[in-house]
C-alpha positions in Angstrom: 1.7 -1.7 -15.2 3.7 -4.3 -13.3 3.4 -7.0 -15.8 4.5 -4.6 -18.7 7.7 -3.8 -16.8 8.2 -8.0 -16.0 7.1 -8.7 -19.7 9.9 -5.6 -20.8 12.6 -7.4 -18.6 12.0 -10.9 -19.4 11.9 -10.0 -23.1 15.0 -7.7 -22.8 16.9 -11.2 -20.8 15.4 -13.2 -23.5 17.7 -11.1 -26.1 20.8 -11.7 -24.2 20.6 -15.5 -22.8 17.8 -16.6 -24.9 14.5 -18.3 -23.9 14.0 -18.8 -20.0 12.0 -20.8 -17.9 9.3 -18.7 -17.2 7.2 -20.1 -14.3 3.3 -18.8 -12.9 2.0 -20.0 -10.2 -1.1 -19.1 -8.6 -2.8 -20.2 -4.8 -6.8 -19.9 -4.4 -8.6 -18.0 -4.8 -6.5 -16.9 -7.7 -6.5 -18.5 -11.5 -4.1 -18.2 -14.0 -5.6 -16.2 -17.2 -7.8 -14.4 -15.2 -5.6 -11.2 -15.5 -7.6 -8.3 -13.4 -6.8 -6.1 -10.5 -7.3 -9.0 -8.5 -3.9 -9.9 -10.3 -2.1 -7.3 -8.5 -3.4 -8.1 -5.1 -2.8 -11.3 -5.3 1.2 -10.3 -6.7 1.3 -8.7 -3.5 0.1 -11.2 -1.2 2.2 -13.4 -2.5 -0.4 -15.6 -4.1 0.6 -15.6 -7.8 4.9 -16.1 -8.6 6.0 -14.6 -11.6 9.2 -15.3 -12.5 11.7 -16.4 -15.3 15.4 -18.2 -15.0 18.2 -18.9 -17.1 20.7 -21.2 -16.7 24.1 -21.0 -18.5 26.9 -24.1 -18.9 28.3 -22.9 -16.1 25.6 -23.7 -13.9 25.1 -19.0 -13.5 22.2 -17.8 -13.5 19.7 -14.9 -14.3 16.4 -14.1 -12.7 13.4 -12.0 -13.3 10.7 -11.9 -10.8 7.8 -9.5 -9.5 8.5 -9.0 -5.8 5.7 -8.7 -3.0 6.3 -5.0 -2.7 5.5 -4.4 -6.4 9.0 -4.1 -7.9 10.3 -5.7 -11.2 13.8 -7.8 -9.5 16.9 -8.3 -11.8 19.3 -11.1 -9.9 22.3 -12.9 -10.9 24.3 -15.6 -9.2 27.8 -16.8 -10.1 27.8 -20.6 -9.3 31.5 -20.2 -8.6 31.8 -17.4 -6.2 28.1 -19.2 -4.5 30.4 -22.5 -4.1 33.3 -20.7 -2.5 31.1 -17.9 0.1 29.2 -21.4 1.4 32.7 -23.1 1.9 34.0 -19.9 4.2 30.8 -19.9 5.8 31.0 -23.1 6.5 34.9 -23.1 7.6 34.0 -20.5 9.7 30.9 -22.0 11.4 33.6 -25.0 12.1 36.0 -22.7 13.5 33.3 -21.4 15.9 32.8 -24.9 17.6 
């Protein structure tokens, strides 16, 4: 059921912002292909990624991803606002000296 609801979201993204870069990885004992309720465990150990990214222009960006405690995450990062919270943070770490 997990990788319906990642397949839904990616293809519901894939609508909006076009094709992402969808990426699989899978750590031993684990195979990609082999898509049995091993598939699951191994989701929740953290031995098999699933996840997708887009990219916009503006260096934003969109994830999909299946987290270790089985839920379906939706994230998006401005590249602006990213730029500007790590300069504060690292005024402030400055400040602190």
């Amino acid at each position: 059921k997990i990788l319906l609801e990642y397949n839904a979201m990616v293809a519901d993204m894939t609508r909006v912002y076009g094709d992402g870069k969808g990426t699989y990885k899978y750590t031993s004992p684990y195979k990609e292909g082999e898509e049995d309720g091993d598939t699951f465990i191994g989701l929740q150990a953290g031995k098999i990624d699933y996840h997708t990214l887009w990219v916009d222009a503006n260096s934003n960006s969109v994830e999909v991803r299946i987290s270790t405690n089985m839920t379906v995450d939706l994230n998006y990062q401005d590249d602006k606002l990213t730029t500007e919270a790590i300069a504060k943070q690292n005024a402030k770490d400055k400040s602190d000296l």
